[in-house]
Backbone as a chain_set.jsonl record, in Angstrom:
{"seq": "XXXXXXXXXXXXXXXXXXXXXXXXXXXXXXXXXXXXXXXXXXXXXXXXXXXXXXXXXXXXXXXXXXXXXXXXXXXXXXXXXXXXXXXXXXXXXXXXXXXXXXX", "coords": {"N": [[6.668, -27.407, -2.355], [8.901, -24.719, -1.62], [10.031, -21.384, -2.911], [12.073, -18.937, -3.281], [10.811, -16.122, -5.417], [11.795, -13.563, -7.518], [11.622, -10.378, -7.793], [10.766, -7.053, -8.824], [10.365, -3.757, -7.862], [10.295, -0.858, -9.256], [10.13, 2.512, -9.357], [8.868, 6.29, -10.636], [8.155, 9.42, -9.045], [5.298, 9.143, -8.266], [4.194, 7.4, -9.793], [4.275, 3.782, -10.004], [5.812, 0.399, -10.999], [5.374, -2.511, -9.8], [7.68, -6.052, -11.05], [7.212, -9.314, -11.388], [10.047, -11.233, -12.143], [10.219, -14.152, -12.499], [7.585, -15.318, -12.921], [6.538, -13.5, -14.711], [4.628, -11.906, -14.746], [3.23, -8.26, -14.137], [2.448, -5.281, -11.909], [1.089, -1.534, -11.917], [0.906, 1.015, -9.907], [0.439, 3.418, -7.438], [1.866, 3.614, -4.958], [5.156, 2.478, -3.88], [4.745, 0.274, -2.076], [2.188, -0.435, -2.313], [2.379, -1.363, -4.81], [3.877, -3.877, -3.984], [2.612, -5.129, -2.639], [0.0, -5.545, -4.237], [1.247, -7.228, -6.376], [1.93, -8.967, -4.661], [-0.317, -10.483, -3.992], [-1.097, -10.949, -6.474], [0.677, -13.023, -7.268], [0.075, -14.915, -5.37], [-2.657, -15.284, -6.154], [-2.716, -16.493, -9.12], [-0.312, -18.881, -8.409], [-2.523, -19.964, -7.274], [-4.285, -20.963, -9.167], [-2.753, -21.716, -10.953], [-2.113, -24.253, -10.117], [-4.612, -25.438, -10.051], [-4.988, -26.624, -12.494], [-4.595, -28.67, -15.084], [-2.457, -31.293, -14.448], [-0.557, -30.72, -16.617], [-0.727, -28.263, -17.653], [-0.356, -26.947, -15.443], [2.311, -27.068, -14.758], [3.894, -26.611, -17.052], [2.533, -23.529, -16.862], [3.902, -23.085, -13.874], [6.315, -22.815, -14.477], [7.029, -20.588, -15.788], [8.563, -17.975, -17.054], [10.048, -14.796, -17.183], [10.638, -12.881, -20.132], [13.474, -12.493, -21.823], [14.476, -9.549, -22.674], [13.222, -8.924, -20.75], [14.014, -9.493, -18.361], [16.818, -8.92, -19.101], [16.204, -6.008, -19.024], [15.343, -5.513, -16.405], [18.633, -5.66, -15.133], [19.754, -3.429, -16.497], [18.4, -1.568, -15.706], [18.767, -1.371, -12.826], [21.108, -1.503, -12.558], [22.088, 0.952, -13.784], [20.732, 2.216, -11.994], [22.289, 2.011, -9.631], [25.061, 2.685, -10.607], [25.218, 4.948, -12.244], [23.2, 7.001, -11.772], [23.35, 6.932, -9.183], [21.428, 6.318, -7.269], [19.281, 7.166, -7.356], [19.184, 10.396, -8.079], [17.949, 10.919, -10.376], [15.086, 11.498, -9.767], [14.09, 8.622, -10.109], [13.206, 5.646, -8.461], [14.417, 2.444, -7.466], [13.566, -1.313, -6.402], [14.783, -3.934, -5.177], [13.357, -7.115, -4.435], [12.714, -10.271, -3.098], [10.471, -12.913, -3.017], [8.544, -14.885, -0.705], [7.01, -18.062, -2.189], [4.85, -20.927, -2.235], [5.229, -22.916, -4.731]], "CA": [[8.011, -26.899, -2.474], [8.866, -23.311, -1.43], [10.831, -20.809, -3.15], [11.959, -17.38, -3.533], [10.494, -15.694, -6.831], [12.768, -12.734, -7.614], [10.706, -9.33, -8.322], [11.522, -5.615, -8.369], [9.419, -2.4, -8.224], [10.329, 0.688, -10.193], [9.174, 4.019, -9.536], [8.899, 7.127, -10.652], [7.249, 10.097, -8.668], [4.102, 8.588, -8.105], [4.134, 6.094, -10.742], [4.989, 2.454, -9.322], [5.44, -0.589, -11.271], [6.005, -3.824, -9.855], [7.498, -6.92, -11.65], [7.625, -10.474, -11.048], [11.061, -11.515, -13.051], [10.092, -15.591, -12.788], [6.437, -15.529, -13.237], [6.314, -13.124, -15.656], [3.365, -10.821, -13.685], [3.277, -6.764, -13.426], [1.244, -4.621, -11.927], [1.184, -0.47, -11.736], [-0.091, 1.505, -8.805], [0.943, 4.619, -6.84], [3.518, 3.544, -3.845], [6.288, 0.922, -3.785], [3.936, -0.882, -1.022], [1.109, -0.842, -3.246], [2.74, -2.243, -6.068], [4.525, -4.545, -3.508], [1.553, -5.86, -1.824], [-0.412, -6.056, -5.015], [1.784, -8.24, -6.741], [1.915, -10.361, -3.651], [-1.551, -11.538, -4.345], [-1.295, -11.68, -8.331], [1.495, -14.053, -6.962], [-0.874, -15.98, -4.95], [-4.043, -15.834, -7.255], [-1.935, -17.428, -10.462], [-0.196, -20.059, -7.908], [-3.664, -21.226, -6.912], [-4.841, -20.962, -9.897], [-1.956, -23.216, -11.693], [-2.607, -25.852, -9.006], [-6.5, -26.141, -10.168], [-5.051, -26.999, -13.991], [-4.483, -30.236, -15.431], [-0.528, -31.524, -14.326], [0.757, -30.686, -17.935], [-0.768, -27.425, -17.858], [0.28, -26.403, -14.064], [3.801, -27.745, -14.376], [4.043, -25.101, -17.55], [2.526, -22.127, -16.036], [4.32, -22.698, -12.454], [7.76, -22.657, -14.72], [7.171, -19.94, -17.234], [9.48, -17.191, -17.099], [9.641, -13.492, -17.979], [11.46, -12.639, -21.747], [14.82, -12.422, -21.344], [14.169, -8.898, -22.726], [12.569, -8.334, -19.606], [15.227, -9.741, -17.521], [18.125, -7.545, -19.56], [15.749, -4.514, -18.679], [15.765, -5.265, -14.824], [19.655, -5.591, -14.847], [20.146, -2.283, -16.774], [17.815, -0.284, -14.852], [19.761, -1.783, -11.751], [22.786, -1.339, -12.773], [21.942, 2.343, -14.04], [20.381, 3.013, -10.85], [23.754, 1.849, -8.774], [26.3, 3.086, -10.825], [24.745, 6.381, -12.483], [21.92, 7.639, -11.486], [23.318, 7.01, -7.457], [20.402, 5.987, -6.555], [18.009, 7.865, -7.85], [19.161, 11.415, -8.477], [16.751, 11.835, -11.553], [14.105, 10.772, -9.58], [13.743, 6.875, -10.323], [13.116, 4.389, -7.524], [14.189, 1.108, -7.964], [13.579, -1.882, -5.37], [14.69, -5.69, -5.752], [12.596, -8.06, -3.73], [12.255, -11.677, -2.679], [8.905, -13.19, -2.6], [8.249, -16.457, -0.668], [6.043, -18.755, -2.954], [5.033, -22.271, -2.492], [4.715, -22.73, -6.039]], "C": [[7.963, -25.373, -2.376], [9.896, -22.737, -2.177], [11.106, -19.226, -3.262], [11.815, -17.052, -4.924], [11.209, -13.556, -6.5], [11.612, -11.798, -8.402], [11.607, -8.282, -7.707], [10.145, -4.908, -8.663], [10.476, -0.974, -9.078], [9.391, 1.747, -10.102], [9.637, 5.303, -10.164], [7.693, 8.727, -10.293], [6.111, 9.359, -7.993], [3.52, 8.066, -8.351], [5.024, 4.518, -10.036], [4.674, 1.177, -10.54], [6.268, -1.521, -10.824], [6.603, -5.446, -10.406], [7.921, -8.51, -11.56], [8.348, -11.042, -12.264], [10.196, -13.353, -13.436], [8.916, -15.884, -12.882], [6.223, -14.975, -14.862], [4.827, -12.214, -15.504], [4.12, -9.661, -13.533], [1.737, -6.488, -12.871], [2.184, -3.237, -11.549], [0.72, 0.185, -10.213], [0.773, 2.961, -8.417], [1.779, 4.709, -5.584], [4.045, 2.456, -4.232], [5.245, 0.112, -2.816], [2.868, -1.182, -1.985], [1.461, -1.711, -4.116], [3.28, -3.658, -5.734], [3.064, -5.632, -3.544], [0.348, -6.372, -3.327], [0.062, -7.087, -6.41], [1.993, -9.251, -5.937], [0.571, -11.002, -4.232], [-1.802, -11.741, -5.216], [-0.339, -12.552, -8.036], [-0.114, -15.728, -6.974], [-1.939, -16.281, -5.628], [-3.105, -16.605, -8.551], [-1.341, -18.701, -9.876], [-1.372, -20.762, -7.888], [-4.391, -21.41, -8.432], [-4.286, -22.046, -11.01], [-2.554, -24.341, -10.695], [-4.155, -26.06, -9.442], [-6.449, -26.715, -11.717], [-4.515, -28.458, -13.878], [-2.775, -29.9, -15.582], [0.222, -30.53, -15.453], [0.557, -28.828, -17.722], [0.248, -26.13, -16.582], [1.554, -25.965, -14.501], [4.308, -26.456, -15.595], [3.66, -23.853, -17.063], [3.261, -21.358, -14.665], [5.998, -22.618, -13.269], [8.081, -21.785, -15.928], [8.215, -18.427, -16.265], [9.713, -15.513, -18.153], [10.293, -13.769, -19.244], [12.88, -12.36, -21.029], [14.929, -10.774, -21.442], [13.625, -7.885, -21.48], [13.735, -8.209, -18.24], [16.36, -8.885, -17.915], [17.776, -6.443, -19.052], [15.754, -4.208, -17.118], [17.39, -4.669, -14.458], [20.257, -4.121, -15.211], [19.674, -1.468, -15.862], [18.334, -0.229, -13.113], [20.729, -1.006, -11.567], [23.011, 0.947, -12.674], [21.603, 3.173, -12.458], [21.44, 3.014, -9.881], [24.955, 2.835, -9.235], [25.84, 4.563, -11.802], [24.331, 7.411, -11.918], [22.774, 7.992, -9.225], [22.431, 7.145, -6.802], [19.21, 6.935, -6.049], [17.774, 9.248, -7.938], [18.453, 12.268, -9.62], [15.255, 11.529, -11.105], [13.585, 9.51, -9.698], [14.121, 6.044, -9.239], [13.501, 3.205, -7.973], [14.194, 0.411, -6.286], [13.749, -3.339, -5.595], [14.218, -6.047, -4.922], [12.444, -9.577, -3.739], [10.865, -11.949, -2.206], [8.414, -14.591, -2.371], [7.454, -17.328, -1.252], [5.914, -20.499, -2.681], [4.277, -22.194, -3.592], [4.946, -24.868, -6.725]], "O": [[7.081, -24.762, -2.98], [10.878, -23.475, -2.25], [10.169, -18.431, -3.32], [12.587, -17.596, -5.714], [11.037, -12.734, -5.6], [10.887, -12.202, -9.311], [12.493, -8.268, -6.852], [9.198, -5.258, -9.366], [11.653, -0.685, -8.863], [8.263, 1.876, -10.577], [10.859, 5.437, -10.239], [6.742, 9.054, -11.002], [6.399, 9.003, -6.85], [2.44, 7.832, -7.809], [6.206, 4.427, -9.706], [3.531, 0.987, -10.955], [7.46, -1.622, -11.116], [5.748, -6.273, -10.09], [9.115, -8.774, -11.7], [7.717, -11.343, -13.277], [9.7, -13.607, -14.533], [8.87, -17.11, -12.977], [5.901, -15.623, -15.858], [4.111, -12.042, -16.491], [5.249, -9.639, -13.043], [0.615, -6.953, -13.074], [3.338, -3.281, -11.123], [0.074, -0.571, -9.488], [1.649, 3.426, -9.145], [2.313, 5.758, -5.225], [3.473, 1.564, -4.859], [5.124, -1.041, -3.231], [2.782, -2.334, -2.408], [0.894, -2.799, -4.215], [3.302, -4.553, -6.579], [2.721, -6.555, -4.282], [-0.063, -7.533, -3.356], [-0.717, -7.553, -7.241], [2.23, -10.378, -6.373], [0.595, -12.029, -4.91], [-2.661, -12.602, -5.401], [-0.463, -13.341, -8.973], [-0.695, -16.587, -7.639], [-2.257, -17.462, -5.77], [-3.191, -17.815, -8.338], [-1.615, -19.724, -10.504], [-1.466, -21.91, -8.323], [-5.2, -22.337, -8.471], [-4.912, -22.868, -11.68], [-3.491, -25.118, -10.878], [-4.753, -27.033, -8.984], [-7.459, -27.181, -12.244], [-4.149, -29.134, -12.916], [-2.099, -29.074, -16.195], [1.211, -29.817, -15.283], [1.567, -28.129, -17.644], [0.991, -25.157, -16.709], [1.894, -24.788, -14.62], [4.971, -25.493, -15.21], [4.566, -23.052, -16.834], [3.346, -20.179, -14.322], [6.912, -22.331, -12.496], [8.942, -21.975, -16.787], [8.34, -18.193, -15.063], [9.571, -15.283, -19.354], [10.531, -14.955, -19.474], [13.131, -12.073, -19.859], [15.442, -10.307, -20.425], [13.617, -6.663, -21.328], [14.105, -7.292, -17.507], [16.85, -8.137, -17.069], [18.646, -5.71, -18.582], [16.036, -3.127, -16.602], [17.588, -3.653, -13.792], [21.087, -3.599, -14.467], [20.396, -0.695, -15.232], [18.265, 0.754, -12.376], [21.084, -0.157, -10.75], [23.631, 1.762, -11.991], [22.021, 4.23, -11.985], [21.557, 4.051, -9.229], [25.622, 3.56, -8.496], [26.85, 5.267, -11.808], [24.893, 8.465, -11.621], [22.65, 8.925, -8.432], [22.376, 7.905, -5.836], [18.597, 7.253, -5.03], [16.613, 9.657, -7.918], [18.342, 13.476, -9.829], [14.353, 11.343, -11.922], [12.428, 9.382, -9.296], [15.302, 5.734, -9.081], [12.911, 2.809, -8.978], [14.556, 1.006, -5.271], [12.864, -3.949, -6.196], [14.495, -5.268, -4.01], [11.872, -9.982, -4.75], [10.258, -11.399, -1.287], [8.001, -15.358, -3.241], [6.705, -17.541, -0.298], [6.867, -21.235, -2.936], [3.154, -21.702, -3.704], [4.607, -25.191, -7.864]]}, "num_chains": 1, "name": "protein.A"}
């Protein structure tokens, strides 16, 4: 089954962090591509990696989900970045992303 897993990056300056909302996976790095591309494959290493667990365990790890906490903090920093900031006048990057997964 394929789906889109909903992630964003956040930068600032030269600071990047990327975060996968429906896994519940970051990582840091130093460009939006970096952070992009290296959350692509903490994607893919944790998919394959559920698929090698026992059903019960998979079927939980392939449906765990950030904190909601986490999720409120995407939407603000969104939101802030749209309707404040105008898109990034204090310096802050933001980037939402779709990430194909057969999960």
């Amino acid at each position: 089954m394929e789906r889109n897993l909903l992630c964003y990056a956040y930068g600032h300056g030269s600071t990047w962090e990327a975060i996968c909302i429906d896994f519940d996976l970051a990582i840091q790095g130093h460009s939006v591509r970096e952070v992009q591309d290296g959350l692509d494959q903490m994607i893919k290493s944790f998919v394959a990696d559920a698929h090698n667990e026992d059903s019960a365990t998979s079927v939980r790890l392939l449906g765990r989900r950030a904190p909601l906490m986490v999720r409120v903090g995407f939407a603000y920093r969104l939101l802030k970045n749209l309707i404040i900031n105008r898109g990034g006048k204090n310096g802050d990057h933001y980037a939402g992303y779709d990430v194909p997964c057969r999960a």
